[in-house]
N, C-alpha and C positions, 0 to 999 in steps of 0.2 A: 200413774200421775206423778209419784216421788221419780219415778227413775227419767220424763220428760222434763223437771223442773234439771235435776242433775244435770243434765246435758245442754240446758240450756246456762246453766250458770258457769259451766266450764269453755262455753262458745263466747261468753261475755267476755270471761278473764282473758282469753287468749285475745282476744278482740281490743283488750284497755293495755296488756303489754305491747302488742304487734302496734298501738296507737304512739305509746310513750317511745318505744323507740325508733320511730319516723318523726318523732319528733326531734329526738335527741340527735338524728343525723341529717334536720332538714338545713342546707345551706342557709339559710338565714341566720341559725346561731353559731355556726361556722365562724373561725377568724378569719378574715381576709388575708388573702395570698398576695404577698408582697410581690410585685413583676414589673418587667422592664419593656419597653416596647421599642419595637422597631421604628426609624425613623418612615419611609413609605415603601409598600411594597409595588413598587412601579418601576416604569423602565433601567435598564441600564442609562447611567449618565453619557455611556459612547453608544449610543447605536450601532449593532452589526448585524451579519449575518452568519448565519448556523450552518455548517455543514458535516457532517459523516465521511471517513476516512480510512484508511490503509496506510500503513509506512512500508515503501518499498528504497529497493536498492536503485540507486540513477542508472547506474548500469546493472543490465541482467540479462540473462542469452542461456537457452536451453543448447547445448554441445551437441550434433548431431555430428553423421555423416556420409558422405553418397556412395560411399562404396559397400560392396557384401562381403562377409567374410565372418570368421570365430573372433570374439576375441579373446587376447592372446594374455593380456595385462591390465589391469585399473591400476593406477598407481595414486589414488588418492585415496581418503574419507570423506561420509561428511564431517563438514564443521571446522576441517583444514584449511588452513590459508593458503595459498597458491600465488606463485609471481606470474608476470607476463613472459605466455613462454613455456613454462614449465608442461614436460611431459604432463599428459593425463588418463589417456588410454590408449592402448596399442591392439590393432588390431592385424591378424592374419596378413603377408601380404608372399604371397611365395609366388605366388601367380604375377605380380608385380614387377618381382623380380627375375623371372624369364623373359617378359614383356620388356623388362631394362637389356635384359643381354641381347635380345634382339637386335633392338632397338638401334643400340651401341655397333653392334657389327653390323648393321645398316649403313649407320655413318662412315665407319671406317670404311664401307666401301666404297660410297658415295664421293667420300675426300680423294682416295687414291685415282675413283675415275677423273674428279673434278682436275685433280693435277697433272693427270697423262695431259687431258686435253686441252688445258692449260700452255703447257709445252707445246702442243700442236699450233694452239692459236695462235702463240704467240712466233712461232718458226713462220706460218703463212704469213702472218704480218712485215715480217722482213721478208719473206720471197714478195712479197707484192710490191714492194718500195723499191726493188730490185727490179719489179717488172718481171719477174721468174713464175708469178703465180695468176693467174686472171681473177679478175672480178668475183666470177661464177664460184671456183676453189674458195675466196676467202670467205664469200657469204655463205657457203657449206662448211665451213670450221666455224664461223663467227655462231652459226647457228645451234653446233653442237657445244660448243665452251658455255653457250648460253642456256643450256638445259642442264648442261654435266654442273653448272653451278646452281640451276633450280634446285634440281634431285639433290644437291649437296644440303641446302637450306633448309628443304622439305625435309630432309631426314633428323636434321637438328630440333627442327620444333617439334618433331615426335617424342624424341628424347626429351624435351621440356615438359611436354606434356605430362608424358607417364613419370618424371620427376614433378608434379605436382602432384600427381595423384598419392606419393605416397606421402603428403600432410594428412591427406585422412585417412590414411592407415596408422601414423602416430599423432594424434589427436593433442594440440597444447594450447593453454591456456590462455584465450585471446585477451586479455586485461587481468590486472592484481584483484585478487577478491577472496569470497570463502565461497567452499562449496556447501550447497546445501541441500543435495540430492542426487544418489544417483540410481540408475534405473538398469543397470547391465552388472554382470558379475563376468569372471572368468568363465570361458567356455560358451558363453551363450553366440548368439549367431545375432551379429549388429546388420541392420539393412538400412538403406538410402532414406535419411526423414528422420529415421526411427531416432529421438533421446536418450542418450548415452549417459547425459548427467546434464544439473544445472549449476550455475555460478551467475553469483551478486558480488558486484562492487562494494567492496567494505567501506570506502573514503567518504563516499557521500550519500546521505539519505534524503528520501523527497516524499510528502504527502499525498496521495491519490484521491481526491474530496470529488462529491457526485451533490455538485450544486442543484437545487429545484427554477423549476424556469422562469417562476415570478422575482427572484434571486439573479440570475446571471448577467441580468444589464449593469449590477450596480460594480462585479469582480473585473477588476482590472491588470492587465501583465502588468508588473513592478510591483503593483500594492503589498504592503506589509499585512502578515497575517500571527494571529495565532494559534498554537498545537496546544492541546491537551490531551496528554497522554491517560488514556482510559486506567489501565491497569499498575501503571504508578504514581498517577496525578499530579505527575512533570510537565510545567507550561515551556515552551517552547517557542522559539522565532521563526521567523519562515519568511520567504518573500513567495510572490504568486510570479510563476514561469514560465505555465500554460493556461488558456481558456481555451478550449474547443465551445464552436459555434452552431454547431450542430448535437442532438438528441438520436439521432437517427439508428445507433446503436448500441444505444445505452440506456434500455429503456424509460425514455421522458428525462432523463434528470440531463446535466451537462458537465463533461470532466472538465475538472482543475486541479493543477499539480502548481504543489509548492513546494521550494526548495528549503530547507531546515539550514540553519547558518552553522548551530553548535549542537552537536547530539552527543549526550556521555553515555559509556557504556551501557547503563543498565536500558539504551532504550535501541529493539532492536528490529529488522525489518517481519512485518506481518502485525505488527501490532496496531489494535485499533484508537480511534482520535477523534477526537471532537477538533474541528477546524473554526475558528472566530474572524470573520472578514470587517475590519473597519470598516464603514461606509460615513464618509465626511460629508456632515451638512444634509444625512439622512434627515426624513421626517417624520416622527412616531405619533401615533396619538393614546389617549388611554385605552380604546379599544383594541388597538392592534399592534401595541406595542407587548416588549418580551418581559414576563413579568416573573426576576428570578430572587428566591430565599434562599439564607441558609440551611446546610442540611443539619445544623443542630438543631434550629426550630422545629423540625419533622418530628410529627407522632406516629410512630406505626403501632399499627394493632391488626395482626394477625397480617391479612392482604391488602389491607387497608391501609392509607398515609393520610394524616390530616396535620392543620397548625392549627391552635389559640389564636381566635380572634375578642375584640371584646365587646359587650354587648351590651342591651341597656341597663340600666341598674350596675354595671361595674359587674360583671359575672364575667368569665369565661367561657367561651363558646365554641365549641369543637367542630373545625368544619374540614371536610374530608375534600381529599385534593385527588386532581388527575394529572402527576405531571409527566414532564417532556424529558429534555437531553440536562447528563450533569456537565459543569462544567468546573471544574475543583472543587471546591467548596460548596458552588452556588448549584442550585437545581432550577431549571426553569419549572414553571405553573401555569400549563394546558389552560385548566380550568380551573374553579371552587375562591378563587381569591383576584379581588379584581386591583388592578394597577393603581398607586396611591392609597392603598388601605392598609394600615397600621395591622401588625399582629402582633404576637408575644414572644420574646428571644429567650427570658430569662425569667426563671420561678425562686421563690426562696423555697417551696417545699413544694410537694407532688400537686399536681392540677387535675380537675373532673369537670365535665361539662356539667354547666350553673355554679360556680365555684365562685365566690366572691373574691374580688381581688383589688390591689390598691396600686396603682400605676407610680411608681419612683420616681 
C-alpha cells in the first residue's frame, strides 16, 4: 500500500512540472515577433514565359574526313584558340602523292599530244584555203585536234581533283574558335564520317530554349528575351532568332534559339539557363498566373521548403511549398501559396509555427 501511494505521488509531481513548463512555453505568453510582410505574392507585373536552355556556340562543326588513312599529326589542344585556316590535323597521304605524280605525267602528256595535233590542225586549215587539202582531210584533223584537247582537259581535272583531296588529308580550321574536343591521337587510323575533333565559335553565343506548346504561339522572331544564367546568376539580353514550327523531333516541346547581345567571360558555352520570353498584353489571372517569392523568405527544413504566412490571431503559420524554376533571386511557387497572399520577408528574431507576431 505505502510503496503504491509512492509511485503515485511521483507520477503526480512529474505530471504538475511537465504542466508548468507547457505553460511557461505556450505561445500566448510569448512576446510577439516583430515582422514585415510582403506586399502580394502574385503575379509578375510583366507577364512571361518560362523556358529551359543550353548556351551554345552559333557556330559549331564536328571536323571529319572522307578519306582513310593513320594519322600523321594533331596539331592542336583542347581549349586552344585557332584561326581560320589554321592546320589541325594531318593525315597520311603517300598514296595521294603517287596518284599526284600520275596524274601530272598524264597531263604532261595529254599537252604534248594536244600541241602536235594543234600544229596539224592548224597546217590542214591553210592547205584547205589553198584548196590543197579536201573537205574529208580537214574534218579528220578537225576531229582529232577536238579530242587531243578533250583528253588534254580531262586530264587537268583529274589533277584538280586529287589536288582537293589532299585538304583532307591536312585538315584546317574552317572558322576562328576554340576547340573543345578531340577524338583521334597520333597514329590512330581516321576513316570517312568518323570525328577527328570539335570546334565552337568563340565570337558569338546563342540560347537553345525547348518552349512547351501551350507557350509557342505567344514567341516571336525579334522578340527580346531574357537569360538567366543558372550557375552564376548573370541576367543576360538576347533577342529570339529562331522559332521552329514543328515538335516532331523534339519530343512535344518546340526549339527556340536566341541570340545573347553581350556575354562576359565568365559565361561559357554548355551552361544551363532559364530563358524569360516577354509576352505584351498577356492575360494572367489569379489561378494561373506565375506566382514568384524571394529565396530569402524560404524555410528549409531537412527536404522540405516552406514560407510564413499569417494566420488568425496574428501567429505565424508555416506552410510548406512545392516550387518550380529559380530565376535570380526570385523562385517560382508550384503550389502551397496562392497569388495575392501576403507572407513574411523579415523577422526581428527566430519564428515557430503559432508564434505570435506583430506586422510593422
Amino acid at each position: 500500500m505505502k510503496k503504491r501511494l509512492t509511485i503515485a505521488l511521483t507520477l503526480a509531481s512529474i505530471l504538475a512540472v511537465s504542466c508548468a513548463k507547457d505553460k511557461k512555453e505556450t505561445p500566448k505568453d510569448s512576446p510577439a515577433v516583430a515582422v514585415k510582410l510582403s506586399g502580394v505574392a502574385g503575379p509578375n507585373q510583366n507577364p512571361f514565359v518560362m523556358a529551359s536552355g543550353k548556351i551554345e556556340a552559333e557556330n559549331s562543326a564536328n571536323i571529319s574526313t572522307r578519306m582513310m588513312g593513320y594519322v600523321t599529326k594533331v596539331n592542336v589542344k583542347v581549349g586552344q584558340k585557332v584561326a581560320a585556316g589554321q592546320p589541325l590535323v594531318s593525315i597520311n597521304n603517300s598514296d595521294l602523292q603517287a596518284k599526284k605524280a600520275q596524274v601530272d605525267a598524264s597531263v604532261l602528256q595529254a599537252n604534248a599530244a594536244y600541241n602536235n595535233t594543234k600544229k596539224d590542225y592548224d597546217r590542214f586549215v591553210a592547205l584547205f584555203a589553198q584548196q590543197s587539202a579536201s573537205q574529208k582531210e580537214l574534218d579528220d584533223m578537225t576531229s582529232r585536234y577536238e579530242m587531243a584537247r578533250a583528253a588534254l582537259e580531262g586530264a587537268k581535272q583529274m589533277r584538280n581533283e586529287v589536288q582537293a583531296q589532299f585538304s583532307y588529308a591536312n585538315i584546317t580550321a574552317p572558322f576562328a574558335g576554340v576547340v573543345t574536343n578531340t577524338f583521334v591521337k597520333e597514329g590512330d587510323m581516321a576513316n570517312p564520317g568518323m570525328p577527328l575533333l570539335s570546334i565552337e565559335g568563340a565570337s558569338r553565343l546563342q540560347v537553345t530554349a525547348m518552349v512547351a506548346e501551350n507557350d509557342i504561339t505567344q514567341i516571336k522572331s525579334g522578340m527580346a528575351a531574357k537569360v538567366l544564367v543558372k550557375s552564376t546568376g548573370e541576367s543576360l539580353a538576347g533577342k529570339v532568332a529562331e522559332v521552329s514550327l514543328s515538335a516532331r523531333n523534339t519530343g512535344g516541346q518546340f526549339l527556340v534559339k536566341v541570340n545573347l547581345e553581350k556575354t562576359p567571360a565568365t559565361v561559357l558555352s554548355g551552361m544551363f539557363v532559364n530563358v524569360q520570353f516577354p509576352v505584351a498584353g498577356a492575360k494572367t489571372t489569379t489561378a494561373t498566373a506565375t506566382v514568384m517569392v524571394p529565396k530569402s523568405a524560404l524555410v528549409s527544413k531537412g527536404q522540405l521548403t516552406g514560407i510564413y504566412t499569417i494566420g488568425s490571431g496574428n501567429t505565424a503559420i508555416l506552410r510548406w511549398l512545392r516550387l518550380g524554376k529559380t530565376m535570380g533571386d526570385q523562385v517560382e511557387v508550384l503550389s502551397g501559396l496562392a497569388a495575392n497572399e501576403p507572407y513574411i520577408v523579415w523577422a526581428d528574431s527566430k519564428l515557430y509555427n503559432g508564434a505570435k507576431v506583430k506586422v510593422e
